[in-house]
GUGULUM-882846 format. One line per 5 residues: for each residue x, y, z of C-alpha. Coordinates in Angstrom, 3 decimals. Layout:
N
X Y Z; ...
# end
This chain:
477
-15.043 -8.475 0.114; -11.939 -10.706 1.737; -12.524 -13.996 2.934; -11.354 -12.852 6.181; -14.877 -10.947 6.293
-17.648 -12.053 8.832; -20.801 -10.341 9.394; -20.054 -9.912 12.919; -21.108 -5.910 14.610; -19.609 -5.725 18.034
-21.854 -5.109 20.761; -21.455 -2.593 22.796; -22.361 -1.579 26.442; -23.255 1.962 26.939; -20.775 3.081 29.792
-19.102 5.393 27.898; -18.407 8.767 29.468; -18.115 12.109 27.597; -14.857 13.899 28.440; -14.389 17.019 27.199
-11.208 17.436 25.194; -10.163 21.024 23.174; -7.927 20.417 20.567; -6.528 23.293 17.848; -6.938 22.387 14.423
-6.277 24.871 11.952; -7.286 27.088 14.186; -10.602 25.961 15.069; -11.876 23.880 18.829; -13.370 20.642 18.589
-15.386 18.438 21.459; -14.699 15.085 21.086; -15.623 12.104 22.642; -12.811 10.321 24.365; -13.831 7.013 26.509
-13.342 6.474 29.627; -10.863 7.667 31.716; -7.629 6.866 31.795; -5.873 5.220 34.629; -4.225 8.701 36.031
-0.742 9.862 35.563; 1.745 7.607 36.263; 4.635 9.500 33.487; 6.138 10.943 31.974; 5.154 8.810 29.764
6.192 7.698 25.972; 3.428 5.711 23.702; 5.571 3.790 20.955; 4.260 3.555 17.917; 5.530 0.872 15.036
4.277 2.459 11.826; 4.711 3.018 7.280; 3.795 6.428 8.035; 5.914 9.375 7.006; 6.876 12.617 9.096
4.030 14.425 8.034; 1.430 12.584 10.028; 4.119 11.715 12.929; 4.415 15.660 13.067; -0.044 16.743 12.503
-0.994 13.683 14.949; 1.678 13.801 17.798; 1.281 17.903 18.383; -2.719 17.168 18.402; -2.761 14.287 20.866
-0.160 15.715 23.473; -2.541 18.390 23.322; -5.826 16.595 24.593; -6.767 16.448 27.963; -6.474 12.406 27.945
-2.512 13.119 27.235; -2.108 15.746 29.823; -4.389 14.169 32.208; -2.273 10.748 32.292; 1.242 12.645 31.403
1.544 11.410 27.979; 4.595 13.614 26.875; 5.748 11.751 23.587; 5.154 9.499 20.968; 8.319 8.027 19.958
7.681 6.872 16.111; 8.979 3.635 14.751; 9.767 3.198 10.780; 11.249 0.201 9.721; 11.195 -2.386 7.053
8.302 -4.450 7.313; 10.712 -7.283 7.658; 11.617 -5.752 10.941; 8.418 -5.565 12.889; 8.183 -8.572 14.446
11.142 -8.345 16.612; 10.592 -4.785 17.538; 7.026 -6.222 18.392; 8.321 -9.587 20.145; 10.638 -7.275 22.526
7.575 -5.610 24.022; 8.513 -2.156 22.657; 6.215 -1.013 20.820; 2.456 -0.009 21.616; 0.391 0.717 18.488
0.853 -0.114 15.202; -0.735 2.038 12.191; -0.693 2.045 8.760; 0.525 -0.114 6.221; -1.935 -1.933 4.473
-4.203 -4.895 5.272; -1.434 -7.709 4.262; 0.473 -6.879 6.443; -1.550 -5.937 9.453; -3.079 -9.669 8.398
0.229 -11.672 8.984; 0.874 -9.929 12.367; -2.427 -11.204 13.232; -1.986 -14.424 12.340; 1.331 -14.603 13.647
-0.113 -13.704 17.415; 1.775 -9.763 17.032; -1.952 -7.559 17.780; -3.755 -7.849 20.847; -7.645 -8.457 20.713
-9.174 -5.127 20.640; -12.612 -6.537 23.194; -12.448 -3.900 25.759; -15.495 -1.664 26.624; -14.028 1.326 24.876
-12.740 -0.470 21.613; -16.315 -1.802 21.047; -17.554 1.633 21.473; -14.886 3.261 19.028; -15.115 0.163 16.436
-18.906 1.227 16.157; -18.101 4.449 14.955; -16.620 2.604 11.715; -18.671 0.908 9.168; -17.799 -2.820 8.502
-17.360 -2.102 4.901; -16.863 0.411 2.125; -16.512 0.519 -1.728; -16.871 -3.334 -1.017; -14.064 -3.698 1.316
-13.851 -4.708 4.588; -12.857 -1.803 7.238; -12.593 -4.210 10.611; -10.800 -7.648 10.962; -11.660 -10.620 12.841
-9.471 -13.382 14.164; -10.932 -17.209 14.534; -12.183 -16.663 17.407; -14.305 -13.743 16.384; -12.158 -11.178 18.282
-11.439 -7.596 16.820; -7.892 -7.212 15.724; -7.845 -3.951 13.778; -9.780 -1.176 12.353; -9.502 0.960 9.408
-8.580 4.266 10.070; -8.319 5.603 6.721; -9.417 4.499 2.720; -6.777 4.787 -0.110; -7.722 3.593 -3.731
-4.358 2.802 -6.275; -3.714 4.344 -9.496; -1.255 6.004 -11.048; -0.772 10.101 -11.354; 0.374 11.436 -14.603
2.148 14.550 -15.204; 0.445 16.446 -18.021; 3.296 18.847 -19.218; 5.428 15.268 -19.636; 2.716 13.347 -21.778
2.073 17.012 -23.837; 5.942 17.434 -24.403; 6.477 13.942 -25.973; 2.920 13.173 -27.530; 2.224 10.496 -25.103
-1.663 9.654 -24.248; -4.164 9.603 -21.458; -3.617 5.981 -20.085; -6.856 4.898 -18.180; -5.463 1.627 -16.712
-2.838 -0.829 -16.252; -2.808 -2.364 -19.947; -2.569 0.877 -21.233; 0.759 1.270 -19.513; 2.041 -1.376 -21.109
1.625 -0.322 -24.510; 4.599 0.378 -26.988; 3.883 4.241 -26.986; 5.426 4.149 -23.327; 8.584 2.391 -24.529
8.567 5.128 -27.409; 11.627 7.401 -25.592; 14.236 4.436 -25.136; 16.636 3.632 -24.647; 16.998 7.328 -23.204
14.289 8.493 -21.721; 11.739 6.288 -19.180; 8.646 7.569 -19.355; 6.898 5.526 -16.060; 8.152 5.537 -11.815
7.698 1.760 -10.433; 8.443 1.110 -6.870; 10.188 -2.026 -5.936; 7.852 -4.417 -4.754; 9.888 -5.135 -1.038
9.823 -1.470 -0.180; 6.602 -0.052 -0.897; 3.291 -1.898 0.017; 1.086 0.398 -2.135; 3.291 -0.429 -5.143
3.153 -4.073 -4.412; -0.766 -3.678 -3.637; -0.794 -2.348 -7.366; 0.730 -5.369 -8.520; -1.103 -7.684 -6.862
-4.147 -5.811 -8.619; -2.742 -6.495 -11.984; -1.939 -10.349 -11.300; -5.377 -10.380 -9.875; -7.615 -8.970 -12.507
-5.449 -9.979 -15.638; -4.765 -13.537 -14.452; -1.219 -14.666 -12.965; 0.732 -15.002 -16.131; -0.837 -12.228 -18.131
-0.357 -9.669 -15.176; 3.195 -10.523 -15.061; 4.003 -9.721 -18.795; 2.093 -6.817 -18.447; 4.499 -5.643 -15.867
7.524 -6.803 -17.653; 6.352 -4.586 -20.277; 5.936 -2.001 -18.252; 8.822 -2.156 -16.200; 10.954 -2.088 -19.423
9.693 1.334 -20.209; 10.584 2.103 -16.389; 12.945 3.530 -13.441; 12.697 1.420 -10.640; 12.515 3.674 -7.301
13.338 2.727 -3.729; 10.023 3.393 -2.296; 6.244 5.229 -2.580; 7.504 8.550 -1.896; 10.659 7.993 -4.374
8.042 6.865 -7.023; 5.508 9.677 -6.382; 7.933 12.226 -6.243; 9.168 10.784 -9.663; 6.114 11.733 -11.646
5.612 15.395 -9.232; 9.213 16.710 -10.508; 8.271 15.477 -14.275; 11.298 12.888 -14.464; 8.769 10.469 -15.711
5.210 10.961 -17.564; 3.046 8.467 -14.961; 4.110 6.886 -11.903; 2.551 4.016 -9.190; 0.642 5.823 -6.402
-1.449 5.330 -3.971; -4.218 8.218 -3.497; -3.027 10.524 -1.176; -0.011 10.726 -2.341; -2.006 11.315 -5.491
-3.495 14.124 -4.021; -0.274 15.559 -2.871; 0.594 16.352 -5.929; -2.281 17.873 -7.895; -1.644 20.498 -4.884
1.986 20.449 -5.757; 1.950 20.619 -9.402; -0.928 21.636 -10.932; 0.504 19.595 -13.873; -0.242 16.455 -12.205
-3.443 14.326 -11.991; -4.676 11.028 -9.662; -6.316 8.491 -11.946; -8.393 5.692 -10.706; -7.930 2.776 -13.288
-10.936 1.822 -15.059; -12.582 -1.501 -13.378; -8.474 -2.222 -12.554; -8.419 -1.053 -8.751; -9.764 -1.410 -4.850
-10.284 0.172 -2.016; -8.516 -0.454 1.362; -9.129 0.945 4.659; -5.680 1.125 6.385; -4.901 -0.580 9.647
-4.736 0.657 13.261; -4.383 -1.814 16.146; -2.325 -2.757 19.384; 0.561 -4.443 19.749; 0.473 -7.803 21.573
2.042 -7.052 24.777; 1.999 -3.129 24.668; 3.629 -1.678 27.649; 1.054 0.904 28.064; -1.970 -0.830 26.489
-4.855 1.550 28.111; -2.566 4.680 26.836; -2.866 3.123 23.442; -6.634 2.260 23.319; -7.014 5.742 23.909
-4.800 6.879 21.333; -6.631 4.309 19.164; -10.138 5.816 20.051; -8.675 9.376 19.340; -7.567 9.095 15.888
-10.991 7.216 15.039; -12.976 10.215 16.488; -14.022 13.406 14.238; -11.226 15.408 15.379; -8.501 12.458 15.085
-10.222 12.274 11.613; -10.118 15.706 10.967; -6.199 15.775 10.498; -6.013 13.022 7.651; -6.943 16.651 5.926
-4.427 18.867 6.688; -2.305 19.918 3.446; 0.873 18.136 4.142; -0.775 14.765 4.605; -4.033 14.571 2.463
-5.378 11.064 3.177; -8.808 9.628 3.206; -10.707 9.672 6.488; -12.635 6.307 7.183; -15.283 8.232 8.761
-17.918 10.150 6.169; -18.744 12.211 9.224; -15.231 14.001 9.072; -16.383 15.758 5.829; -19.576 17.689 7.688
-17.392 19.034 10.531; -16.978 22.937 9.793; -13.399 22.614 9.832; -13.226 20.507 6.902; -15.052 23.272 4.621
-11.974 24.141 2.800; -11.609 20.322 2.225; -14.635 19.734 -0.231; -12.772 18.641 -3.091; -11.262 15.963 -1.144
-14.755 14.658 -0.063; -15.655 14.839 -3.658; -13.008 12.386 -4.100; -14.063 10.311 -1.153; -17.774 10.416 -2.637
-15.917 9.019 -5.624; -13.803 6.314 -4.478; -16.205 5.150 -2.036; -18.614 4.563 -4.974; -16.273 2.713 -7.174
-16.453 -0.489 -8.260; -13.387 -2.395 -7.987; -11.975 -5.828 -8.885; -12.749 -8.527 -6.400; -9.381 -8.456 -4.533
-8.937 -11.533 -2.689; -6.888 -10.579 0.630; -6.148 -14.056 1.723; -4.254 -15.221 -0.875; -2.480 -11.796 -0.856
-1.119 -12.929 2.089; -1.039 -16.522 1.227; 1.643 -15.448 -1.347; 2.982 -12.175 -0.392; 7.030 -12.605 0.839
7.369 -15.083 -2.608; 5.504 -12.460 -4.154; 7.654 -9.383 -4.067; 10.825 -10.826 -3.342; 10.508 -12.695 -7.038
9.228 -9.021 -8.140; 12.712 -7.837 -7.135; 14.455 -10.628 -8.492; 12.991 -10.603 -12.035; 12.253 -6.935 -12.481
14.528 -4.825 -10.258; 17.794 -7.075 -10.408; 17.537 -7.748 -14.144; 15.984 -4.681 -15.372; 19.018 -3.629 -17.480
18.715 -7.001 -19.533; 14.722 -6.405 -19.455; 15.052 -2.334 -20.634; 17.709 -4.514 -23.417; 14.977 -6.893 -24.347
11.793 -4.423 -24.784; 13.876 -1.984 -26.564; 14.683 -4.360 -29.488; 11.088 -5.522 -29.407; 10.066 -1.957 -29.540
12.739 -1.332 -32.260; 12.206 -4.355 -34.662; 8.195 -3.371 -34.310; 8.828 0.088 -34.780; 10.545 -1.202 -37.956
8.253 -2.673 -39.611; 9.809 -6.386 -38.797; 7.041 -7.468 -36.761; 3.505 -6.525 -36.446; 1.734 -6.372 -33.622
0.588 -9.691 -32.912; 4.075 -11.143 -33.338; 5.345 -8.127 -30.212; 2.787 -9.512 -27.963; 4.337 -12.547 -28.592
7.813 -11.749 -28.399; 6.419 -10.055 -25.107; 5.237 -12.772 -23.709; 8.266 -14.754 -24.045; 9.846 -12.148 -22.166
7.682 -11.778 -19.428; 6.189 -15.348 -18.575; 7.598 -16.181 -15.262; 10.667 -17.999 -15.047; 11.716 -21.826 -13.636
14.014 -22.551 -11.960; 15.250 -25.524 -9.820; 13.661 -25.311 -6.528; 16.691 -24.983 -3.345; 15.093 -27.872 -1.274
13.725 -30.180 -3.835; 16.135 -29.757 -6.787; 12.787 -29.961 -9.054; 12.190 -27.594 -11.784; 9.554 -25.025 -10.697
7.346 -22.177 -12.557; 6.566 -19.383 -10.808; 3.051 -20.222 -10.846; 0.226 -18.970 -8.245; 0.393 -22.696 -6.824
3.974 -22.355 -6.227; 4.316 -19.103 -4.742; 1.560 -20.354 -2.263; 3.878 -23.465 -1.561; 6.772 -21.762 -0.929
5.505 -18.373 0.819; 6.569 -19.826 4.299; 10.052 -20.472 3.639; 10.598 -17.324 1.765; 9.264 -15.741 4.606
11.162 -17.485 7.530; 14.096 -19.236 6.323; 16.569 -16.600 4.937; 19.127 -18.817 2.987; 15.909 -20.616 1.405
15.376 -17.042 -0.229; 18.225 -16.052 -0.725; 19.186 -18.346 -2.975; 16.057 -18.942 -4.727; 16.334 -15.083 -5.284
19.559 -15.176 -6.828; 18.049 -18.275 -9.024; 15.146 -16.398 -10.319; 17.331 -13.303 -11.025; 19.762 -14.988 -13.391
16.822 -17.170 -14.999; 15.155 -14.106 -16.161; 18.613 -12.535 -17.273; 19.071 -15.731 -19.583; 15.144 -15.396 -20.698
15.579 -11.923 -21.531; 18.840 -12.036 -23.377; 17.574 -15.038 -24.794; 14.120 -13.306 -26.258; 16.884 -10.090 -27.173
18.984 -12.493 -29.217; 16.255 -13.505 -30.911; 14.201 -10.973 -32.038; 17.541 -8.884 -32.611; 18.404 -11.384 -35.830
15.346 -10.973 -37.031; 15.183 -9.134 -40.677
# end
């Protein structure tokens, strides 16, 4: 449970209306609920929507909600879908452009609420729609609650984060089972280098279910220890550009275990039968993913509605369909006849909901988070050839006999115990230490030569630390 959680329910007034609305999914009708009407048609009109989902959902959602009587009732004739960076949001936001924003993950829907970018969600019909979702599940919170005990977003869907593993890969070169993150960073992986990398890592500032992953390991490890067991595991690494990069890494067995988060997971069991979703052992959480309104939406009533639509049974129902394969929020999605070819997904649901997880703290996620992955990049993505160096002599001089096993962890941790590195402003010599990343997360995130150049410090400190650790263990005989 965050700290961000209250015990608040919403109250609601019973004034909802029942409109009828027919929608085809896979070939089947549905009734659904859909609030109260809509202010009439005013169109055409385009609902904007700012959002880290890919084309499969743009394509499953938009041709189901044009179809509802809400859309054609109030002349809703496209959704025009917004992907950018992260980074970007705010602006698009600020400009008055964009009308819901969905998916993501909680850190960041957290910092646009902070930062005044999602509009209060108190109307009549958001109270009735938030009371369709339960407060928490699996321990985490599925609403969230500014200050002033206002509703800023809802979970519309779960996702746990593991890793999926590509049997035929770990059969081929006698590679085990891992079960969680320290397995991963066990010499075995390292075992094919300097030729072969046997695990897919995202990089941190382009995938949030990567950095979410992370963040798990730094969590439930403790700061310094989760960052050597990365180190160690990105030396036996490719670095990919994003989620579906690193997903698709482990699906066309180019590596033996890659990052993922569920669905994606679940993607490719149906893909590649060769492939399995693991849920770390006592190393993971549950999220519900984020749906809310843009501060100063152009078409705010459209957008409740849309809101209310895709937390209703049938809006539910599509987190099923084959090309997406995503967790609904709502159990009820699961008894619906139309889901009857979906059992083994709510077997999976039944599963993750009843895990127990770490106890992720989601305010100092975002307490830390722009220091967080951009010194991810720095250390691990801009100085991974001089890392892959490093861990390959470890691996080579242990694999030689030269040192044992207690002397590689050691060797390890030299390697992988965050840098210092004279702070840009103060000229004093910092650790990357929780404290610090805390001190500094505001000016990495707003002052762009502040970050830049702390980047480009961090990056050549852990060059030096890793050729430094290489030199050493390298004239050892």
């Amino acid at each position: 449970m965050s700290e961000f959680e209250t015990t608040r329910t919403a109250s609601t007034k019973m004034i909802a209306i029942v409109v009828v609305v027919i929608i085809g999914v896979a070939g089947v009708s549905f009734i659904i609920l859909s609030g109260l009407p809509g202010p009439g048609p005013t169109g055409p009109v385009t609902l904007t929507v700012l959002t880290r989902h890919d084309v499969a959902i743009h394509n499953v959602y938009e041709a189901a909600f044009l179809q509802t009587d809400y859309a054609k009732a109030n002349n809703i004739t496209d959704i025009d879908w917004k992907t950018p960076d992260s980074s970007f949001w705010d602006d698009l936001i600020d400009m008055g452009q964009v009308d819901v924003c969905w998916g993501g993950g909680p850190t960041l829907f957290d910092q646009l609420m902070v930062d005044g970018r999602l509009e209060p969600l108190t109307s009549t019909l958001m109270e009735t729609t938030a009371e369709r979702v339960p407060d928490e599940l699996a321990g985490a919170d599925m609403k969230r609650y500014n200050d002033q005990d206002e509703l800023m977003w809802i979970a519309a869907a779960i996702s746990s984060f593991g890793f999926t593993v590509d049997h035929d890969f770990l059969d081929s070169h006698s590679l085990p089972m891992p079960t969680n993150w320290t397995d991963l960073a066990d010499p075995i992986w390292g075992s094919l280098l300097p030729e072969t990398p046997t695990i897919g890592m995202g990089n941190a500032p382009d995938t949030t279910s990567n950095t979410r992953i992370y963040e798990i390991m730094t969590q439930s490890l403790g700061w310094d220890e989760g960052w050597i067991n990365m180190a160690r595991m990105v030396g036996s690494s490719n670095i990919y550009g994003g989620s579906v990069e690193t997903q698709l890494s482990v699906r066309t067995g180019e590596v033996g275990v890659a990052m993922t988060i569920d669905f994606y997971g679940y993607q490719n069991e149906r893909l590649n039968p060769d492939n399995e979703y693991i849920l770390p052992a006592d190393q993971t959480i549950i999220n519900g993913d984020p749906i809310a309104i843009a501060a100063g939406a152009p078409n705010k009533v459209h957008a409740e509605h849309f809101v209310d639509w895709v937390l209703s049974v049938p809006g539910q129902l599509l987190w099923l369909d084959s090309s997406i394969l995503r967790m609904p929020v709502l159990e009820e999605t699961f008894w619906d006849p139309a889901a009857a070819d979906a059992q083994d997904l709510y077997g999976a649901f039944n599963r993750t909901t009843t895990t127990t997880g770490i106890d992720f703290n989601d305010t100092l996620s975002l307490e830390i988070n722009k220091a967080f992955i951009l010194y991810w990049q720095s250390v691990f993505t801009e100085a991974q050839i001089e890392l892959v160096q490093c861990w390959t002599e470890i691996l080579a001089k242990h694999n030689a006999s030269i040192i044992d096993d207690s002397e590689l962890d050691y060797y390890a941790g030299l390697m992988g115990t965050p840098v210092s590195v004279l702070d840009y402003t103060t000229s004093v010599l910092e650790k990357f230490t929780l404290d610090y990343a805390k001190g500094i997360n505001y000016d990495m995130t707003y002052d762009a030569t502040y970050a830049s150049n702390m980047r480009l410090r961090w990056t050549n400190a852990a060059k030096a630390q890793y050729v430094s650790v290489y030199n050493t263990v390298h004239a050892l005989t």
